[in-house]
C-alpha positions as CSV (number, residue, x, y, z in Angstrom):
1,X,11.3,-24.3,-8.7
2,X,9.7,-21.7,-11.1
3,X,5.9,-22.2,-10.1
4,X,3.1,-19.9,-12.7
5,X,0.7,-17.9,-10.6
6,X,-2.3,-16.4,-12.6
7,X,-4.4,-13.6,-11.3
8,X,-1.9,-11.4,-9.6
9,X,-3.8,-8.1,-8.7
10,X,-7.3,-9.3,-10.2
11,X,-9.7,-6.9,-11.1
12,X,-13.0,-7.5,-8.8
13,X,-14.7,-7.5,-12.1
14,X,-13.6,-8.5,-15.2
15,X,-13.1,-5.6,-18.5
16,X,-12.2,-5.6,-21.7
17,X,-8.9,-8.1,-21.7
18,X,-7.1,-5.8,-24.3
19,X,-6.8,-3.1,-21.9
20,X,-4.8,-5.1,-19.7
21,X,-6.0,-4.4,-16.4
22,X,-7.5,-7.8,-15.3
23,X,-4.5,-9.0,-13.3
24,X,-1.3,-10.3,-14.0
25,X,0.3,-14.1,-14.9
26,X,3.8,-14.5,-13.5
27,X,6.2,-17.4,-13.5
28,X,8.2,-16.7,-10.2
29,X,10.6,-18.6,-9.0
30,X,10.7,-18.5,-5.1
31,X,13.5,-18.7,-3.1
32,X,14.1,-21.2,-0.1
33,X,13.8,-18.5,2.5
34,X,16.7,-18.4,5.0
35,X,17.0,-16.4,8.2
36,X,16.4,-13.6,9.0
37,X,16.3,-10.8,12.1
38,X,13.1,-9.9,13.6
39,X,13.0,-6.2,13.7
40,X,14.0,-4.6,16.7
41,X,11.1,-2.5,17.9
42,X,10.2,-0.5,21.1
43,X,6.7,-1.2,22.0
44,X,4.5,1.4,24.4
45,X,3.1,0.3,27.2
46,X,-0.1,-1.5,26.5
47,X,1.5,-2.9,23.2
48,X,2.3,-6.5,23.9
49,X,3.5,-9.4,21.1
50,X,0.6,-11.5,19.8
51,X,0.2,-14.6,17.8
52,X,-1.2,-15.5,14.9
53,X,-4.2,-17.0,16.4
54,X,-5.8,-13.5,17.1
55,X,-7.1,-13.4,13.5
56,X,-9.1,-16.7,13.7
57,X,-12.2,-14.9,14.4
58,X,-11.9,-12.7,11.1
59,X,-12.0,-13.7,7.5
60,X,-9.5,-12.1,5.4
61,X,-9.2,-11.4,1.4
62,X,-6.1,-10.8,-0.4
63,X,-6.2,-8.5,-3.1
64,X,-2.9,-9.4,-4.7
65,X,-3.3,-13.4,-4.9
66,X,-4.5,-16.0,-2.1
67,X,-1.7,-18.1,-3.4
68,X,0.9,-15.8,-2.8
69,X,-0.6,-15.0,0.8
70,X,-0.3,-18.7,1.6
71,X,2.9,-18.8,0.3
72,X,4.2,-16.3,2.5
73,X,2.2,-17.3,5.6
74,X,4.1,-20.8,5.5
75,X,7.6,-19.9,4.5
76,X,8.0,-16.8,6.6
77,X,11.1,-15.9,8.4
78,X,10.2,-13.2,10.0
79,X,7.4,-10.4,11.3
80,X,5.6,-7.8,13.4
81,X,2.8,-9.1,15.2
82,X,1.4,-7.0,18.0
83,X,-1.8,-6.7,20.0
84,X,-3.2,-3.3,21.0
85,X,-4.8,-3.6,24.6
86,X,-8.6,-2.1,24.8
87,X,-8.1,1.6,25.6
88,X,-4.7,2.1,24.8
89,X,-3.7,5.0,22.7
90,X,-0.3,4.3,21.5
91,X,1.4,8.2,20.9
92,X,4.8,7.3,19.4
93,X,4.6,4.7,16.2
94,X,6.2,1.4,16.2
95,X,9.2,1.7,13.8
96,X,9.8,-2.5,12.1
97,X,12.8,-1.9,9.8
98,X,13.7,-4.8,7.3
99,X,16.8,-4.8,5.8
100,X,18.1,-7.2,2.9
101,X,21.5,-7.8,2.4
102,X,24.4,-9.8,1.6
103,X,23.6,-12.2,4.4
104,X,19.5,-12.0,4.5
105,X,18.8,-11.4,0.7
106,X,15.4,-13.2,0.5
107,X,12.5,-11.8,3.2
108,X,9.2,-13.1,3.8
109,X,7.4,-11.5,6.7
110,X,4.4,-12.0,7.8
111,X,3.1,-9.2,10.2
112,X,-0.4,-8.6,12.3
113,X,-2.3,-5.5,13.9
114,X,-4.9,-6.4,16.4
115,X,-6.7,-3.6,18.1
116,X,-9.1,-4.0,20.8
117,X,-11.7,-1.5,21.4
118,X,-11.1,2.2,21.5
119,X,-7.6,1.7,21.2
120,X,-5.0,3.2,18.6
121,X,-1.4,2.5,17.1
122,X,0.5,3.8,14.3
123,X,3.1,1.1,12.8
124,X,5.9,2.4,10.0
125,X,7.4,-1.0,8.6
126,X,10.4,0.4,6.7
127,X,12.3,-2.7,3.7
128,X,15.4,-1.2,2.8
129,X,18.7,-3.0,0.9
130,X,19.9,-5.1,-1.9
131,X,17.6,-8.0,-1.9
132,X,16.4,-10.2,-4.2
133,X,12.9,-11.2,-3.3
134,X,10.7,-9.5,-0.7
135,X,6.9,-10.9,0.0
136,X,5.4,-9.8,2.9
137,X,1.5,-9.9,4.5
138,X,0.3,-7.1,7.1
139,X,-3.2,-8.1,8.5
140,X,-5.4,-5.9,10.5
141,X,-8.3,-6.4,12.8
142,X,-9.5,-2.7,14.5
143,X,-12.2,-3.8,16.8
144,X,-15.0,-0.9,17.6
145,X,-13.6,2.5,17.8
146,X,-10.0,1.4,17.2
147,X,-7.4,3.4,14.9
148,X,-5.0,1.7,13.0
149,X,-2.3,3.5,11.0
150,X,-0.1,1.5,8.8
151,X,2.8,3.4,6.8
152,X,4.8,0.7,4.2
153,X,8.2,2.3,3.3
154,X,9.9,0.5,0.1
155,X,13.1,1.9,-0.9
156,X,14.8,-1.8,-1.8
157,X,17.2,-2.2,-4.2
158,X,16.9,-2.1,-8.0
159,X,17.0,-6.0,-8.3
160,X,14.6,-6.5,-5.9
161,X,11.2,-8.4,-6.8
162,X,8.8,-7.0,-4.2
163,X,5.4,-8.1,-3.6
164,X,2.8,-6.5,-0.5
165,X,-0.2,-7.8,0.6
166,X,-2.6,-5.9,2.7
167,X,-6.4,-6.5,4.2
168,X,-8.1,-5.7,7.0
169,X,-11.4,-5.8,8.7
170,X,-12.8,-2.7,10.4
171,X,-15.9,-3.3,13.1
172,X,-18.2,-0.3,14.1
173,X,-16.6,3.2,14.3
174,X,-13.4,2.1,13.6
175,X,-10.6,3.2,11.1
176,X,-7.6,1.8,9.5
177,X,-5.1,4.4,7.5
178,X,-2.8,2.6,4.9
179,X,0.2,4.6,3.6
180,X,2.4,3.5,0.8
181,X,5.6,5.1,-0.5
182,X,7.5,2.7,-3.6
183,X,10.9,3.8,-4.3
184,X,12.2,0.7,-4.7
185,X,12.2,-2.4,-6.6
186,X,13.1,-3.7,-10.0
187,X,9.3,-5.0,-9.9
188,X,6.6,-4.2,-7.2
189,X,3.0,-5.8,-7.0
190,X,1.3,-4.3,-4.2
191,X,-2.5,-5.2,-3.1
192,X,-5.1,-3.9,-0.4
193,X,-8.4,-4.6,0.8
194,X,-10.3,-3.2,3.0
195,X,-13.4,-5.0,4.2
196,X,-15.9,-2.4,6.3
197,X,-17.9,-5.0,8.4
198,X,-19.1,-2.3,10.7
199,X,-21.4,0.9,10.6
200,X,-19.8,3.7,10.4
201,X,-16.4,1.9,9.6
202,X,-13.9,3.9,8.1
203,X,-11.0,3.7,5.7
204,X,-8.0,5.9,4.1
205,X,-5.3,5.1,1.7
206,X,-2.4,7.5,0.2
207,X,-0.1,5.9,-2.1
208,X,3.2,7.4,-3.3
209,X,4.9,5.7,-6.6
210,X,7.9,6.3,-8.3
211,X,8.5,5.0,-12.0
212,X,12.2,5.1,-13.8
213,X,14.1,2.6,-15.9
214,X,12.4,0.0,-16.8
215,X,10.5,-0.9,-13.3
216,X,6.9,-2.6,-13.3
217,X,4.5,-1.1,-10.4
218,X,1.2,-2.6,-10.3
219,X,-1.3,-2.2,-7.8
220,X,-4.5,-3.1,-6.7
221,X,-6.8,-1.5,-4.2
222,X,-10.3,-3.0,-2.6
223,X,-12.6,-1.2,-0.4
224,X,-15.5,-3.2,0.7
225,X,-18.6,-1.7,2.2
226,X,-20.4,-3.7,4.0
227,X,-21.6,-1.9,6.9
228,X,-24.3,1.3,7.0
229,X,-22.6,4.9,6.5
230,X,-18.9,3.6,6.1
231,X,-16.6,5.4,4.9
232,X,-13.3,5.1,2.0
233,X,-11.3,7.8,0.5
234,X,-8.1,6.1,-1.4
235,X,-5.4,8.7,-3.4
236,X,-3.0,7.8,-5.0
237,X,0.1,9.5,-7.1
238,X,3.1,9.7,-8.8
239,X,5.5,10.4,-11.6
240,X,7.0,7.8,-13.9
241,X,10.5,8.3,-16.4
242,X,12.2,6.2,-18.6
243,X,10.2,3.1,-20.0
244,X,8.6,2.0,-16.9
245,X,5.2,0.5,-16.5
246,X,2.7,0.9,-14.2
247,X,-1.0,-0.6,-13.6
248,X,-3.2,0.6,-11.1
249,X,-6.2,-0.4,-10.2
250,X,-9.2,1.4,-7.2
251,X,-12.0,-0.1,-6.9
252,X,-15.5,0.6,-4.4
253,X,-17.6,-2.1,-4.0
254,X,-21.2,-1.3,-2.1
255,X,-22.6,-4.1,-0.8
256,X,-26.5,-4.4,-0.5
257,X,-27.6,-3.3,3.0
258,X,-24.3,-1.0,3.2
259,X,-27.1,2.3,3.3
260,X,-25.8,5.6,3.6
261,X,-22.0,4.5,2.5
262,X,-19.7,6.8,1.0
263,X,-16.9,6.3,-1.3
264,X,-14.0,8.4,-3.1
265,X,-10.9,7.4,-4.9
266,X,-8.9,9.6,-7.0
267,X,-5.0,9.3,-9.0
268,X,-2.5,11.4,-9.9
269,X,0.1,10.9,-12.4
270,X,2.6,12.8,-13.7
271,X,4.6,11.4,-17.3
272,X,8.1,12.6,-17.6
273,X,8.1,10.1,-20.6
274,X,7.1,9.0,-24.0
275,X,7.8,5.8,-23.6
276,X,6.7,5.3,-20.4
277,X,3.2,3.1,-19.9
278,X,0.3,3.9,-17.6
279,X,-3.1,1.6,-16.9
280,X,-5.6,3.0,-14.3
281,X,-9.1,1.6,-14.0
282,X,-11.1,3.1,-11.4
283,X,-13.8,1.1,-10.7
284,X,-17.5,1.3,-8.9
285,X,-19.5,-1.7,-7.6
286,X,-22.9,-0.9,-6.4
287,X,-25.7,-3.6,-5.4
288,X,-27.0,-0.6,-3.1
289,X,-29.1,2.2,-4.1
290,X,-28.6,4.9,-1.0
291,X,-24.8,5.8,-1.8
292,X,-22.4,7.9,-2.6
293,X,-19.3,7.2,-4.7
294,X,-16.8,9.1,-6.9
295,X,-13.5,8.6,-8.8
296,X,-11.2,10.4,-10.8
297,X,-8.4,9.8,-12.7
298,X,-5.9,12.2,-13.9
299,X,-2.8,11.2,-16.8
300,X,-0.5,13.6,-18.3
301,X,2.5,15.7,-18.7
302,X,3.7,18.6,-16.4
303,X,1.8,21.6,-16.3
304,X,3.8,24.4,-18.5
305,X,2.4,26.8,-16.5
306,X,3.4,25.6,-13.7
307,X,6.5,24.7,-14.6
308,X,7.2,28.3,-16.0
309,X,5.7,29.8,-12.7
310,X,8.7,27.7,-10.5
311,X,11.5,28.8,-13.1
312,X,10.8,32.5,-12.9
313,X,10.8,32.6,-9.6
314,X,15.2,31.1,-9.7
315,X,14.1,27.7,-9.6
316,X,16.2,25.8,-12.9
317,X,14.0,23.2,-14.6
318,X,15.4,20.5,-12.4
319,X,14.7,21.8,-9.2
320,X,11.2,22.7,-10.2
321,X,10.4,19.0,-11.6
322,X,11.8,18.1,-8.0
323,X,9.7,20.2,-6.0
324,X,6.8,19.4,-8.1
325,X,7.2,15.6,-7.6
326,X,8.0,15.8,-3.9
327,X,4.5,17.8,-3.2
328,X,2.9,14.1,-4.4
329,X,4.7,12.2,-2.0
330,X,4.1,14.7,1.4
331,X,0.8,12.9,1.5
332,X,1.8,9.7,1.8
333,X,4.2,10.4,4.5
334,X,1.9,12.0,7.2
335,X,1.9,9.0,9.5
336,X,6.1,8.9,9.0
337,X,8.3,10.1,11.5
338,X,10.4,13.6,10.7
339,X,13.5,11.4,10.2
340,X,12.1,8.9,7.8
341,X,10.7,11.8,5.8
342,X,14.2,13.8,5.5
343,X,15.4,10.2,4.2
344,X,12.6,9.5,1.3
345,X,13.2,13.5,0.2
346,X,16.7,13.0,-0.2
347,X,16.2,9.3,-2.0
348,X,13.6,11.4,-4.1
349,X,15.9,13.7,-4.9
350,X,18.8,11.7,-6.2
351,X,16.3,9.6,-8.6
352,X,15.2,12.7,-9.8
């Protein structure tokens, strides 16, 4: 049945409502979800499966929409959920790939990270194929000194409604590393927060997007400082073509008592079209007075220059566009294995 969810990707704060950057209303109309395959994955030694339960000791915020959270957390038919053992410094990542098809073309995963102390993992969670509706939830919990790095690949189909919800709560001295690249998707809604509950809690996030046709990407990014000298940096960038639509929104929110804490966020995006649409609304919360935060947005065409620079040297206008666009993405794939990368650069490509 088609239900109406309001406040998809709300804006911490409210703004001007003609700018359109408060959050969105959709009527969706979700699918009974049927089976489907837990991934196979390899995990290291120390890596063991974990339940749900882990997370009862942390409270979690979705930044896309507590409704849509619940939704999936009841209806899922699948996900990742592994526990990190204290100490344990996982050196290959945990490949999940999820793959919608003919057979399995609704997924609803619902995945979990929990890192004991002084541990580290990196998971790459890869949704590939003809779907037509993925929403997933990845929650993390990186207990003192832990490292988490999370790497969301989303190369789905062009039919595909794909929604993504991330949070996570970091204790003292810990980090968790979020890395988006969206290829995919006739429509993609993707949210994170990142609560910093500890001092000198520390977070990072690099997202890749990709706009053509007439796609919707919309996005929303928390980071929550809580604890004293904590740390955020979130980047994001990305080209869009034809008439596609994007919304992003950053936002930094100092908490009082969260001395010393530092914050940056900063977009990229390149416009390969007059009709395509772009929102961004960088945003800064402070209730405390000893911080540091910075933002940065920047909107436009191609540099000529540049452009001119790459064709003199034999590059045609195609390739140099190509190469231009691909630099964007290299960020976001520094926690991706070598294989995975060759993949997204030829995907890239073709779109291009």
């Amino acid at each position: 049945m088609p239900t109406t969810i309001k406040n998809i990707n709300k804006l911490p704060v409210r703004t001007w409502r003609r700018l359109g950057v408060n959050g969105e209303t959709l009527t969706i109309d979700f699918p009974e979800p049927g089976r489907f395959d837990t991934p196979k994955t390899v995990l290291p030694q120390g890596v063991t499966r974990a339940h749900e339960s882990v997370l009862v000791c942390a409270e979690f915020t979705s930044a896309l929409n507590s409704e849509l959270a619940a939704f999936t957390r009841v209806h899922a038919n699948t996900g990742v959920q592994i526990r990190v053992k204290k100490g344990v410094k996982a050196a290959e990542p945990i490949v999940a790939r999820y793959a919608l098809g003919a057979d399995s073309p609704t997924l609803t995963d619902n995945n979990v990270i929990f890192a004991e102390a002084h541990s580290e993992v990196t998971l790459v969670m890869i949704y590939d194929g003809d779907g037509t509706f993925h929403s997933g939830i990845t929650r993390v919990i990186a207990e003192n000194c832990a490292v988490v790095r999370v790497a969301q690949i989303n190369t789905l189909g062009a039919n595909t409604q794909h929604f993504s919800d991330f949070s996570a709560v970091i204790a003292n001295g810990a980090r968790v590393e979020l890395s988006r690249i969206e290829l995919g998707g006739k429509s993609v809604y993707a949210g994170c927060h990142m609560k910093l509950e500890g001092d000198k809690a520390e977070c990072g996030t690099d997202t890749f997007y990709f706009g053509d046709g007439d796609r919707k990407l919309d996005f929303n990014y928390v980071a929550k400082h809580l604890g004293k000298s904590s740390r955020s940096d979130m980047n994001a960038s990305g080209a869009l073509f034809g008439y596609c639509e994007k919304t992003y929104r950053g936002t930094i929110d100092f908490v009082a008592g969260a001395s010393e804490a530092k914050g940056a966020e900063a977009e990229n995006t390149l416009l390969f079209s007059e009709n395509s649409r772009n929102r961004s609304a960088p945003l800064i919360l402070c209730g405390e007075e000893n911080v540091e935060g910075s933002h940065a947005a920047s909107v436009g065409r191609i540099d000529a220059n540049k452009l001119y620079y790459l064709q003199s040297r034999g590059l045609s206008e195609a390739e140099a566009k190509r190469l231009m666009v691909s630099a964007l993405m290299e960020t976001a794939m520094k926690n991706i294995p070598e294989e995975e990368r060759e993949r997204l650069r030829g995907l890239l490509g073709e779109r291009i």
